[in-house]
KEFIKE-552113 format. One record per residue: residue in one letter; x, y, z of N, C-alpha, C in turn. Coordinates in Angstrom, 2 decimals. Last residue first. Example, Ala and Ser with C-alpha at 12.3 -4.5 7.8 and 13.67 -1.06 7.14 Angstrom:
2
+--------+---------+---------+---------+---------+---------+---------+---------+---------+---------+
| residu |     n_u |     n_v |     n_w |    ca_u |    ca_v |    ca_w |     c_u |     c_v |     c_w |
+--------+---------+---------+---------+---------+---------+---------+---------+---------+---------+
|      s |   12.85 |   -2.25 |    7.08 |   13.67 |   -1.06 |    7.14 |   12.90 |    0.03 |    7.87 |
|      a |   13.19 |   -5.69 |    7.80 |   12.30 |   -4.50 |    7.80 |   13.20 |   -3.30 |    7.80 |
+--------+---------+---------+---------+---------+---------+---------+---------+---------+---------+
This chain:
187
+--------+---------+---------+---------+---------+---------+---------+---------+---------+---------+
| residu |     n_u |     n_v |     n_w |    ca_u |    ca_v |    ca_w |     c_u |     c_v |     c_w |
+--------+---------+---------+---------+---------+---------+---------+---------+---------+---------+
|      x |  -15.43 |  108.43 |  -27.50 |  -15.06 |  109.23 |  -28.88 |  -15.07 |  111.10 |  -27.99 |
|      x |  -16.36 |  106.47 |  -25.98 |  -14.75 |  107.15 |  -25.68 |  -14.75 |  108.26 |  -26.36 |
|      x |  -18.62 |  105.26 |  -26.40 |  -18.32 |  106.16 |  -25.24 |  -17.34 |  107.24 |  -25.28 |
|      x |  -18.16 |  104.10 |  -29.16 |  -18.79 |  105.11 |  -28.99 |  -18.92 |  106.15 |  -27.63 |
|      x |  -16.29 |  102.23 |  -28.11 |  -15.61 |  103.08 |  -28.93 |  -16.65 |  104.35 |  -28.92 |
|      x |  -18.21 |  100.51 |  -26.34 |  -17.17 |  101.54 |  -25.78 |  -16.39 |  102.51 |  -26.66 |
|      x |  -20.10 |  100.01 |  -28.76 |  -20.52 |  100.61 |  -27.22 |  -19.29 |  101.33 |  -26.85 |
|      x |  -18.57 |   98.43 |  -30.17 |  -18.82 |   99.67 |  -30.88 |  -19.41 |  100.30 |  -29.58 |
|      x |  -17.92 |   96.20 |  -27.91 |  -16.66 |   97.08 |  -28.27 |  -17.15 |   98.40 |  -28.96 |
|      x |  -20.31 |   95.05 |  -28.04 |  -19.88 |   95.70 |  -26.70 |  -18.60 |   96.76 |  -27.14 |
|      x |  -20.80 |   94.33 |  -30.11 |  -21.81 |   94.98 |  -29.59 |  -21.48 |   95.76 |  -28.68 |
|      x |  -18.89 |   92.09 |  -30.22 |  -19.03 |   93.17 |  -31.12 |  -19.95 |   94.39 |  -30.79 |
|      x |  -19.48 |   90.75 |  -28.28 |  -18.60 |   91.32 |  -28.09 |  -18.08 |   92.63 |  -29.04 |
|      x |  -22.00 |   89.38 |  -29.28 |  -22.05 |   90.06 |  -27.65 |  -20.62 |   90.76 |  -28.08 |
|      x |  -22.41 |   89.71 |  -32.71 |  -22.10 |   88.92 |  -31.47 |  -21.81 |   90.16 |  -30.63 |
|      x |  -25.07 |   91.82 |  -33.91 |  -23.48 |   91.51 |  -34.24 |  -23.84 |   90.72 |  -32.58 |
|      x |  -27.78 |   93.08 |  -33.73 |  -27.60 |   91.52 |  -34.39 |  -26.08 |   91.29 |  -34.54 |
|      x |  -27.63 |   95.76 |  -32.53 |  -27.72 |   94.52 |  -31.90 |  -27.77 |   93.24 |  -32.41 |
|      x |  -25.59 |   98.49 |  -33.79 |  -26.32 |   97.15 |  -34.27 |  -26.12 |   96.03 |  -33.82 |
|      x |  -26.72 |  101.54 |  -31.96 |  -25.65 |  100.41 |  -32.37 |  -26.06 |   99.11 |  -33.32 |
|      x |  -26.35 |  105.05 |  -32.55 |  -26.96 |  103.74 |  -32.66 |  -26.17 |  102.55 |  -32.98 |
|      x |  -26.50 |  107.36 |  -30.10 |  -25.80 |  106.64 |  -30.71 |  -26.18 |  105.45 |  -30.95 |
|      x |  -27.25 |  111.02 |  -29.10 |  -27.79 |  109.80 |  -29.44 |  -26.65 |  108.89 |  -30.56 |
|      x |  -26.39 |  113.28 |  -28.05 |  -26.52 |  112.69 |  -27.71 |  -25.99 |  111.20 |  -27.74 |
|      x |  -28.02 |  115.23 |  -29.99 |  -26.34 |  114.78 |  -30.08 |  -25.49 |  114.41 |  -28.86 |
|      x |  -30.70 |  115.40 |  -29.41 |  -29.78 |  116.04 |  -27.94 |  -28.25 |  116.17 |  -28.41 |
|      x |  -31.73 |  114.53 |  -31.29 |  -31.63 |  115.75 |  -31.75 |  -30.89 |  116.20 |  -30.36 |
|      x |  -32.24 |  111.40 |  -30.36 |  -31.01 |  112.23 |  -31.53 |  -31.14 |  113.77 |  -31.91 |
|      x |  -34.01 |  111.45 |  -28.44 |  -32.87 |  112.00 |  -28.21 |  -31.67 |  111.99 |  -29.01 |
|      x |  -36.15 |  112.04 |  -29.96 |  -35.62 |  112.95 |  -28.33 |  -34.59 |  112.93 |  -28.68 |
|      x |  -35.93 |  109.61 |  -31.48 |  -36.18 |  111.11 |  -32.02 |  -35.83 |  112.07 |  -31.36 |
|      x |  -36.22 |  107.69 |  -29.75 |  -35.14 |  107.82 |  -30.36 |  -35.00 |  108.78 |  -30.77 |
|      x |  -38.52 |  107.79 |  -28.60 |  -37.51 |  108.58 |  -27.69 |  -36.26 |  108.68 |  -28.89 |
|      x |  -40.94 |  106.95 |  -30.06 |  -40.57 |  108.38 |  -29.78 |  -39.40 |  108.88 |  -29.20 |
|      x |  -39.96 |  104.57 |  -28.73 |  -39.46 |  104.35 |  -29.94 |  -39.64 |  105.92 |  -30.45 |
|      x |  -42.09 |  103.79 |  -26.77 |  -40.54 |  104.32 |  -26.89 |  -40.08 |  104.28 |  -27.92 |
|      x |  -44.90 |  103.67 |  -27.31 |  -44.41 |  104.46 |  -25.98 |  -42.65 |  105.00 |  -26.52 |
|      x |  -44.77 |  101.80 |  -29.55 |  -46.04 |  102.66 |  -29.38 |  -45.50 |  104.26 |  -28.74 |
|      x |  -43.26 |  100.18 |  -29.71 |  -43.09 |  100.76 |  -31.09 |  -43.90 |  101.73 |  -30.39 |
|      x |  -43.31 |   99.34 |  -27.33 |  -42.45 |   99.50 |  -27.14 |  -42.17 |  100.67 |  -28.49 |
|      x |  -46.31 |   97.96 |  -27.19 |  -45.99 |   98.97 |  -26.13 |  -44.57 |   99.83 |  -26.55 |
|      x |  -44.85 |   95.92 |  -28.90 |  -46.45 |   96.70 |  -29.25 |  -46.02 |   98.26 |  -28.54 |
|      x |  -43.66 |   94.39 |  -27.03 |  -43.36 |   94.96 |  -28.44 |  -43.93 |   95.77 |  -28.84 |
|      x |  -45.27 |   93.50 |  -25.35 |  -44.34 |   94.43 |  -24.80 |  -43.83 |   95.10 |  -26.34 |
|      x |  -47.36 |   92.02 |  -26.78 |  -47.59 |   93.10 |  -26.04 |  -47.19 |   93.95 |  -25.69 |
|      x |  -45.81 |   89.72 |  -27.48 |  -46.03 |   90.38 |  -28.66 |  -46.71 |   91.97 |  -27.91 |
|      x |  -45.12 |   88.83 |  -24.77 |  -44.30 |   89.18 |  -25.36 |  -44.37 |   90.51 |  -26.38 |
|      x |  -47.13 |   87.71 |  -23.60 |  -46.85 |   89.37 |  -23.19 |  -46.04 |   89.61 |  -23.81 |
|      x |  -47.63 |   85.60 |  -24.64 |  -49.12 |   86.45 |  -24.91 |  -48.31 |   87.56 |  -24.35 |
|      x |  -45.12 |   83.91 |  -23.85 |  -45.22 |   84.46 |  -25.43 |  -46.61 |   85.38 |  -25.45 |
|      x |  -43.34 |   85.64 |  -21.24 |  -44.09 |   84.70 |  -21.58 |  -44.70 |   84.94 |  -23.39 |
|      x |  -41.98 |   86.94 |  -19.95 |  -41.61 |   86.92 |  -21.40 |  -42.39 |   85.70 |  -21.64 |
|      x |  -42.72 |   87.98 |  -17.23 |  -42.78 |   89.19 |  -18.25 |  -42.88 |   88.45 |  -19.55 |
|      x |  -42.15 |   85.70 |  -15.77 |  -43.03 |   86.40 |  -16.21 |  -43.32 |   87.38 |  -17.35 |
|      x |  -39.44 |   83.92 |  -16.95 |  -39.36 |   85.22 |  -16.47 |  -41.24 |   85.59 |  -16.70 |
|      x |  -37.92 |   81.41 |  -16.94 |  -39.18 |   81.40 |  -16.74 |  -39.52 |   82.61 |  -16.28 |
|      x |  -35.17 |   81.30 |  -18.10 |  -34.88 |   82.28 |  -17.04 |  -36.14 |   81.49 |  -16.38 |
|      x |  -35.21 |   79.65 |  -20.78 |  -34.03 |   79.50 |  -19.72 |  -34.57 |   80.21 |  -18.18 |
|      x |  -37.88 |   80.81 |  -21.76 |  -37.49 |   78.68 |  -21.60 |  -35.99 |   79.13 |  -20.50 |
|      x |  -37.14 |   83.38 |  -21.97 |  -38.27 |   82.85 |  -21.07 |  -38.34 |   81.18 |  -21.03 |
|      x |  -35.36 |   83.09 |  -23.93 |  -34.82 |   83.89 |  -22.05 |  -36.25 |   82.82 |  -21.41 |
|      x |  -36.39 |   82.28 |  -26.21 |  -34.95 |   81.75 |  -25.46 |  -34.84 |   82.32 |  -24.03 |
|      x |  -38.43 |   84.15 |  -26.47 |  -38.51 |   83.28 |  -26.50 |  -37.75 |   82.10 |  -25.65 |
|      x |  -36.34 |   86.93 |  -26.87 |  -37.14 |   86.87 |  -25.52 |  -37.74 |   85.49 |  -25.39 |
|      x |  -35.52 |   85.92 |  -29.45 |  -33.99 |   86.19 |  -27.87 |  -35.01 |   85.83 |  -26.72 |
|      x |  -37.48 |   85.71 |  -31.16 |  -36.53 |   84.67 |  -30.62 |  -35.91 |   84.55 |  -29.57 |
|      x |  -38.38 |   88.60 |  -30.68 |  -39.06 |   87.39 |  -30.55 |  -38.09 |   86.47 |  -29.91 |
|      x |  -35.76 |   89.68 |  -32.24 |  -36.39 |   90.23 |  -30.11 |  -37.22 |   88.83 |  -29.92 |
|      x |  -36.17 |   88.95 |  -34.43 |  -35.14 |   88.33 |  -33.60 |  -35.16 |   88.86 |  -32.52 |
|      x |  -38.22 |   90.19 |  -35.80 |  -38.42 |   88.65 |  -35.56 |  -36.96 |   88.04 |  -34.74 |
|      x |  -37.66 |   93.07 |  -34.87 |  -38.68 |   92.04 |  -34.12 |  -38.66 |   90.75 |  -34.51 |
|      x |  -33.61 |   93.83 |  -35.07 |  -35.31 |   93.60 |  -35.17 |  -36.11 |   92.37 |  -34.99 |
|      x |  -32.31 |   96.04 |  -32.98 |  -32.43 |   94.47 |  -33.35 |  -33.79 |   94.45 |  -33.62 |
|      x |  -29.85 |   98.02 |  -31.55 |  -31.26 |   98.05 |  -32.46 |  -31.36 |   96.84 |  -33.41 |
|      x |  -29.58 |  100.03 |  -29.01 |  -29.30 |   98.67 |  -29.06 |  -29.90 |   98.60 |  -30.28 |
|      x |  -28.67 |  103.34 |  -27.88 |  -29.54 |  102.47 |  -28.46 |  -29.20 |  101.40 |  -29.16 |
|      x |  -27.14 |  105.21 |  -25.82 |  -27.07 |  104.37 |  -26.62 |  -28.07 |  103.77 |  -26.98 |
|      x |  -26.18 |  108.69 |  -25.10 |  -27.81 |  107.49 |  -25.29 |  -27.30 |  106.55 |  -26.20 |
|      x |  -23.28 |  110.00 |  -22.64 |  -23.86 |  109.11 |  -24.38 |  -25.64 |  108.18 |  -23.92 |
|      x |  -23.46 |  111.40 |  -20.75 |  -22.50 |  111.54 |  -21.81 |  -22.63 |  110.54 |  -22.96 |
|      x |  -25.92 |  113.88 |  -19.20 |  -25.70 |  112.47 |  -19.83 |  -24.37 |  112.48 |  -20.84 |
|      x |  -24.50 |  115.16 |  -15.90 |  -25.14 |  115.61 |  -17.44 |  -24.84 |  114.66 |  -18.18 |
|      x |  -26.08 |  116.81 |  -13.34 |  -25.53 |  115.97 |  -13.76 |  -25.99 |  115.89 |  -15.28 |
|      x |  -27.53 |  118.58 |  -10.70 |  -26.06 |  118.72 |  -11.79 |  -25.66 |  117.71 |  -12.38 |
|      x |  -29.89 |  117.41 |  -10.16 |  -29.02 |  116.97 |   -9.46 |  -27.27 |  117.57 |   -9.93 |
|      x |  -31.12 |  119.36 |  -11.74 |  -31.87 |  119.52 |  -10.32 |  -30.41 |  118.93 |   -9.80 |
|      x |  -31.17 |  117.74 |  -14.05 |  -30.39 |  118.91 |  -13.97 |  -30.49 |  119.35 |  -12.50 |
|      x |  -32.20 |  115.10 |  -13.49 |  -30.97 |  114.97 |  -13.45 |  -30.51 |  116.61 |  -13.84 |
|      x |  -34.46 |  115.71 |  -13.46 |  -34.30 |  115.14 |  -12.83 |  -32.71 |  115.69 |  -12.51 |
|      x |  -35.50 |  116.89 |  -15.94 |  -35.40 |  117.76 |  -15.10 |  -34.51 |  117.34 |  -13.78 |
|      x |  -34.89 |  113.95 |  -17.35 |  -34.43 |  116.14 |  -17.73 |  -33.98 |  116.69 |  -16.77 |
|      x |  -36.52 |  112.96 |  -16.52 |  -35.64 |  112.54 |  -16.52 |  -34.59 |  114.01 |  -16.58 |
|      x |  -39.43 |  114.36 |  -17.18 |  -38.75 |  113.91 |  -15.85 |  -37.39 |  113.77 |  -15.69 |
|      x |  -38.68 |  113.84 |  -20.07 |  -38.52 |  115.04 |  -20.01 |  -38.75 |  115.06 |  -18.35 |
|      x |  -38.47 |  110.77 |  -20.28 |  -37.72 |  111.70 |  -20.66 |  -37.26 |  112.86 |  -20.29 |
|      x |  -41.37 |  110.62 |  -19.39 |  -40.52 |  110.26 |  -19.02 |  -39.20 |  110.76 |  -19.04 |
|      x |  -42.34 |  111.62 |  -22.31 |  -43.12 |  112.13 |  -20.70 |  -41.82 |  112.00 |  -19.48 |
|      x |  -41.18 |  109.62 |  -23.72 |  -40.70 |  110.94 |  -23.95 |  -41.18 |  111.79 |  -22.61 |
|      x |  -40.86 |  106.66 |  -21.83 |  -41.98 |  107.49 |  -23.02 |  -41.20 |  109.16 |  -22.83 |
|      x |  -38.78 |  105.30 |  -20.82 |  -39.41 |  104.66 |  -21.67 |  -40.85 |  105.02 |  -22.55 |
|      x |  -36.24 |  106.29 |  -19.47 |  -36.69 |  106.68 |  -19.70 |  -37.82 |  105.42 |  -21.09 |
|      x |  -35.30 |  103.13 |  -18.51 |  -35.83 |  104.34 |  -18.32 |  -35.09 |  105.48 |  -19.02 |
|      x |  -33.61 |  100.78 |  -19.11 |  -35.30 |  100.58 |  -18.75 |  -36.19 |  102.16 |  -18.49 |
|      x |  -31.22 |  102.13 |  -17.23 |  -31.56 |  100.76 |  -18.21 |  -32.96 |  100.52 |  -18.11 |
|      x |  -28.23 |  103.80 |  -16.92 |  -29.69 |  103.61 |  -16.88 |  -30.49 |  102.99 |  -18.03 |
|      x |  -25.81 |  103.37 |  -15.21 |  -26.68 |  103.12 |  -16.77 |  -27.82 |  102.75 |  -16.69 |
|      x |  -23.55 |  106.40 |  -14.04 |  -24.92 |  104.94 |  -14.03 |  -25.03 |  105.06 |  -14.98 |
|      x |  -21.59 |  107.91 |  -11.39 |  -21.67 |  107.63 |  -12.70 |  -23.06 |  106.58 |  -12.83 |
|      x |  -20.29 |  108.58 |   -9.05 |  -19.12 |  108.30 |  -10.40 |  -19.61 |  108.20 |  -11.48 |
|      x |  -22.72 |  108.46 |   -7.64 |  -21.76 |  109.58 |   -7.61 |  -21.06 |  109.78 |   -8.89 |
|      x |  -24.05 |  106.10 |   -7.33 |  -24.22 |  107.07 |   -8.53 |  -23.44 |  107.99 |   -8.79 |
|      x |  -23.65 |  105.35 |   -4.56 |  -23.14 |  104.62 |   -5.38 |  -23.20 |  105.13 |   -6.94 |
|      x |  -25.16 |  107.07 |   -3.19 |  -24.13 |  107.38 |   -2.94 |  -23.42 |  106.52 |   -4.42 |
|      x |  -28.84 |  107.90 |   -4.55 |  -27.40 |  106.73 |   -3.63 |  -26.12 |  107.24 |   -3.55 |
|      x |  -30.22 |  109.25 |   -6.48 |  -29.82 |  109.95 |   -5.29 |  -28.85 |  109.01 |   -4.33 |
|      x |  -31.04 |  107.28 |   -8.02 |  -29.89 |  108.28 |   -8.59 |  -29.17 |  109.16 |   -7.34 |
|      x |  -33.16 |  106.87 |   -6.44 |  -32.21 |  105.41 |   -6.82 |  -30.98 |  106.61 |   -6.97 |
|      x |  -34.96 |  108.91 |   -6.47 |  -34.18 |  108.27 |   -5.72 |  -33.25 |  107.36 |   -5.60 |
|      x |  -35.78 |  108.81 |   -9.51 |  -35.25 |  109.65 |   -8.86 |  -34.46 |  109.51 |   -7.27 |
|      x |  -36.94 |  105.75 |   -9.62 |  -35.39 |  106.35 |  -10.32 |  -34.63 |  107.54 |   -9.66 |
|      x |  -39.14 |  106.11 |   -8.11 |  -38.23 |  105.09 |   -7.89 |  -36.76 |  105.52 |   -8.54 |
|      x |  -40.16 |  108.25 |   -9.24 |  -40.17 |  108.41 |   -8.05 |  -39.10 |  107.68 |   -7.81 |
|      x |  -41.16 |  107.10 |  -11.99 |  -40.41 |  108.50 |  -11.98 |  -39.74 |  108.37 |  -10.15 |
|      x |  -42.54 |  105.29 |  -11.36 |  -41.13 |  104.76 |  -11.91 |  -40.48 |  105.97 |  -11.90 |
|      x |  -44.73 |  106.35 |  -10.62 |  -43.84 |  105.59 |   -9.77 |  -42.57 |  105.14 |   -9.81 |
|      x |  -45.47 |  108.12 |  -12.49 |  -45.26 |  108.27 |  -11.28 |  -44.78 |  107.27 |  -10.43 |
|      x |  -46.02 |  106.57 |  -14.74 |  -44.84 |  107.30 |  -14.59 |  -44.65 |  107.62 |  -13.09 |
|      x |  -47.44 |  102.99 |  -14.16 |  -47.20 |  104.42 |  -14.62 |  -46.45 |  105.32 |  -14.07 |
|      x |  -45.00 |  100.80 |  -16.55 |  -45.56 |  101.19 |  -14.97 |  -46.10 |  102.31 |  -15.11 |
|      x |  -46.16 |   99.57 |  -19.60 |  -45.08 |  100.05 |  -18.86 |  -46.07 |  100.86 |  -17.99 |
|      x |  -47.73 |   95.76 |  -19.78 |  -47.52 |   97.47 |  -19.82 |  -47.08 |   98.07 |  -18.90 |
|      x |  -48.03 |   93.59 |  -19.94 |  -47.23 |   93.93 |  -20.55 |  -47.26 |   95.13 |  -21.16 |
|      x |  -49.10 |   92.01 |  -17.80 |  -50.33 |   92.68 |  -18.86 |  -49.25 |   93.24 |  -20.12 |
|      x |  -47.17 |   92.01 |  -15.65 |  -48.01 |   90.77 |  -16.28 |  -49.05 |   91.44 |  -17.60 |
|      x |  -47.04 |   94.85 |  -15.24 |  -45.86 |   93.96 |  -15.86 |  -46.82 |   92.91 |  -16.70 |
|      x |  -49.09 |   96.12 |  -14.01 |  -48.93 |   96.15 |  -15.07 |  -47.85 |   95.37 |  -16.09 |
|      x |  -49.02 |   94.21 |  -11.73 |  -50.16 |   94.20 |  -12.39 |  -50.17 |   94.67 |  -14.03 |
|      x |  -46.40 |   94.76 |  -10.48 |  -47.07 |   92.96 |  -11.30 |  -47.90 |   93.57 |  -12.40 |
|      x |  -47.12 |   97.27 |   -9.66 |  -45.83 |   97.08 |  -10.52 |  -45.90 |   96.10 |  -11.41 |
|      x |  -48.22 |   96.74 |   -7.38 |  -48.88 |   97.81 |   -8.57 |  -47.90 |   97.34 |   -9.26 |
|      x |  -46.56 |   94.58 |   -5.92 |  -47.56 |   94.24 |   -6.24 |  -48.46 |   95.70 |   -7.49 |
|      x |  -44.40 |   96.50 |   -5.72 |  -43.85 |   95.57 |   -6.35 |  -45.43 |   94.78 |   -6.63 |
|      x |  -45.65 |   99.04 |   -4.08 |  -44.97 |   99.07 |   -5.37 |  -44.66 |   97.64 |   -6.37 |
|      x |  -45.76 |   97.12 |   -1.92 |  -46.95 |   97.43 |   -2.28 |  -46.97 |   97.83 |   -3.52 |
|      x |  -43.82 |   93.85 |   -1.87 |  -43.77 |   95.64 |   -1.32 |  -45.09 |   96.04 |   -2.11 |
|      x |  -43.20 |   91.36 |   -2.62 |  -44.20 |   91.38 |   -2.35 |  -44.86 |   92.52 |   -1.41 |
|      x |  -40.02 |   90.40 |   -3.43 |  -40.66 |   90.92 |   -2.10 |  -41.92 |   91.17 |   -1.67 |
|      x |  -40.96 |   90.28 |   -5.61 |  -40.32 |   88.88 |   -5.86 |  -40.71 |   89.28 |   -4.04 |
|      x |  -41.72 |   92.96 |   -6.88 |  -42.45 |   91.96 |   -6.99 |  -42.15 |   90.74 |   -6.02 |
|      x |  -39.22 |   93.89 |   -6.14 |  -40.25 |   94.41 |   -5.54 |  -41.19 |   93.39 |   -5.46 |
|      x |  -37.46 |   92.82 |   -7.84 |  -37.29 |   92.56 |   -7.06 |  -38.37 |   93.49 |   -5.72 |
|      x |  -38.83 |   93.92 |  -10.58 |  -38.73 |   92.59 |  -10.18 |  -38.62 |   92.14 |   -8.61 |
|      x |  -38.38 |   96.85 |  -10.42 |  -39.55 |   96.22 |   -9.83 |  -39.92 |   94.32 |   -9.71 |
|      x |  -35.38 |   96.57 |  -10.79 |  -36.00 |   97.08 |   -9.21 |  -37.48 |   96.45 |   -8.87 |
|      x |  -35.15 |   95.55 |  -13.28 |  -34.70 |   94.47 |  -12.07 |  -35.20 |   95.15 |  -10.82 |
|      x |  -36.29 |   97.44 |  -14.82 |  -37.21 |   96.17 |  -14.55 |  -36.65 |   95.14 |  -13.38 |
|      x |  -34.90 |  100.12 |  -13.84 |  -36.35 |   99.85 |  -13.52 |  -36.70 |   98.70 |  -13.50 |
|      x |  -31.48 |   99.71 |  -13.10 |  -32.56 |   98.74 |  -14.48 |  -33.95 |   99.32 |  -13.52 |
|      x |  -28.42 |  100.85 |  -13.30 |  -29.61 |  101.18 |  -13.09 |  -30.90 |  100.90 |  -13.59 |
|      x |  -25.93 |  100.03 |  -12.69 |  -26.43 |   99.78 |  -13.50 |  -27.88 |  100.11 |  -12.70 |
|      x |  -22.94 |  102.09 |  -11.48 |  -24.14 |  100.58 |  -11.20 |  -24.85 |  100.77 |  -12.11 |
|      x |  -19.47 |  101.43 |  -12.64 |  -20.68 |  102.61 |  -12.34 |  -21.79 |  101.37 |  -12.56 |
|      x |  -16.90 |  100.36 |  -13.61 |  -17.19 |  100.69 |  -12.21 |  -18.50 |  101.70 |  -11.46 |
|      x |  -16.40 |  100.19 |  -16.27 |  -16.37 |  101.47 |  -15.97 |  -16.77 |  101.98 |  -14.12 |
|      x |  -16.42 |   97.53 |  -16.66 |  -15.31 |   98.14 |  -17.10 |  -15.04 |   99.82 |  -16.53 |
|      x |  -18.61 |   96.74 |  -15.19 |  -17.34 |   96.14 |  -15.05 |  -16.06 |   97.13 |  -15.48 |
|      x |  -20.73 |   97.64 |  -16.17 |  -20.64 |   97.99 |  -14.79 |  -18.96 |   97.49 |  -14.92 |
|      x |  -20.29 |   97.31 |  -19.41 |  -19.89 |   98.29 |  -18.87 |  -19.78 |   98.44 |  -17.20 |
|      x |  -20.89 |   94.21 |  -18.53 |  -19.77 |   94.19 |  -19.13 |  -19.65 |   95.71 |  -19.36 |
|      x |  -23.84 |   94.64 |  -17.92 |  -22.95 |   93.77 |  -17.16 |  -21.43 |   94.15 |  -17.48 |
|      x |  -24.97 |   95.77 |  -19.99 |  -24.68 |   96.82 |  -18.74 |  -23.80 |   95.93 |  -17.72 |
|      x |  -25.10 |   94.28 |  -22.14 |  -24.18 |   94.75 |  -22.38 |  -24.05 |   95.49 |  -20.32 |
|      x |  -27.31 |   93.05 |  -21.02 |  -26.19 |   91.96 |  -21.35 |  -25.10 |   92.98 |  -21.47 |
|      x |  -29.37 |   94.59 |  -20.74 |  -28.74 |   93.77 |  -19.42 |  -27.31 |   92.87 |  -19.38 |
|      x |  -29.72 |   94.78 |  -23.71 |  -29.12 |   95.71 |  -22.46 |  -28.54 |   95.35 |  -21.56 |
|      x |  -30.60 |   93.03 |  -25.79 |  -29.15 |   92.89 |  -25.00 |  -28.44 |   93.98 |  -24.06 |
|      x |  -33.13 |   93.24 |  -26.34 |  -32.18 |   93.45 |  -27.52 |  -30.75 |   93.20 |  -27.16 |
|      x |  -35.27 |   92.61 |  -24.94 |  -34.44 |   91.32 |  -26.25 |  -33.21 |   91.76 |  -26.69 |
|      x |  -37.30 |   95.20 |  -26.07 |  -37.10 |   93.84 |  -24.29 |  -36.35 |   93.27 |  -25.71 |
|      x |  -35.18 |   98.21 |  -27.21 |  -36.54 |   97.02 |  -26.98 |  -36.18 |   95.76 |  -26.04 |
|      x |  -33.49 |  100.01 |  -26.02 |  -33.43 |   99.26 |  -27.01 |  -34.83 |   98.44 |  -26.37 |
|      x |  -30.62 |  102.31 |  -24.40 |  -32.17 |  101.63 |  -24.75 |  -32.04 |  100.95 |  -26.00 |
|      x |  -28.90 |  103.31 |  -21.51 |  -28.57 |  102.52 |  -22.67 |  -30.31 |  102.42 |  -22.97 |
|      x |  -27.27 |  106.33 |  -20.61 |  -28.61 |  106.22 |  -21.21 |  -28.56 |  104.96 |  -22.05 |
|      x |  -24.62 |  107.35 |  -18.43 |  -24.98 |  106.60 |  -20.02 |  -26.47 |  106.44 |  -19.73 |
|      x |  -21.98 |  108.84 |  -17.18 |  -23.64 |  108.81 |  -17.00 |  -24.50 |  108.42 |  -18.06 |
|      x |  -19.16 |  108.45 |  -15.64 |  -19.82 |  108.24 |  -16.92 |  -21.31 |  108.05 |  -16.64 |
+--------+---------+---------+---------+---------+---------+---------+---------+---------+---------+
């Protein structure tokens, strides 16, 4: 299974990709946990990577293009991934394209998470008092949002004309969220 999950910072990706890695045995593929853990290592990528994180702008393509494309290349992709955090500008996208035809491989659902901004606020509010996540501090918050109507939110358009594209509604509880996810996989 080769899924496409998106949705704005907040909306419950990471939350749902926990509970598909599980069910469907395929890794979860997050750009923001790679360059986190770049950052957290202090790799030369993970220091370019801060710079735009902390500012609360997305990496530029070339690196995140580079990083994914290899990631996909693991052995552990074979069966399948969810890619989480990428594609995040149509530019992107159309990398992504090429990416994955180069490798024979072909997406079987874009999910999109879709929760609105005065409750991304709140969620990312709540993460950053629990987690202390750089990124969600409240001056980068309203930034990443910004970035997000600006850069991605073109993609939804991509990729509902792929029939593809499936929208879910991120204000139902975690489990509700998760079940229209798998009914929409299966269909």
């Amino acid at each position: 299974m080769h899924i496409l999950l998106m949705g704005p910072p907040g909306a419950g990706k990471g939350t749902q990709a926990v509970r598909l890695i599980e069910k469907y045995g395929i890794p979860q593929i997050s750009t923001g946990d790679m360059f986190r853990a770049a950052v957290k290592e202090c790799t030369p990528l993970g220091l370019e990577a801060k710079k735009y994180m902390d500012a609360g702008q997305l990496v530029p393509d070339s690196v995140t293009v580079g990083i994914v494309r290899e990631r996909l290349g693991k052995d552990d992709c074979k069966k399948g991934f969810i890619l989480d955090g990428f594609p995040r500008t149509t530019a992107q996208a159309v990398s992504l394209d090429a990416i994955l035809k180069e490798m024979g491989i072909v997406l079987d659902a874009v999910v999109n998470l879709n929760v609105p901004s005065d409750e991304l606020v709140r969620r990312i509010s709540e993460r950053a008092r629990l987690e202390n996540r750089d990124d969600d501090k409240p001056e980068t918050v309203q930034k990443r949002l910004a970035v997000y109507e600006e850069s991605t939110k073109p993609l939804i358009d991509y990729y509902r004309n792929s029939g593809l594209y499936v929208e879910i509604n991120g204000l139902q509880d975690v489990d509700q969220v998760f079940t229209d996810i798998v009914k929409a996989l299966e269909k």
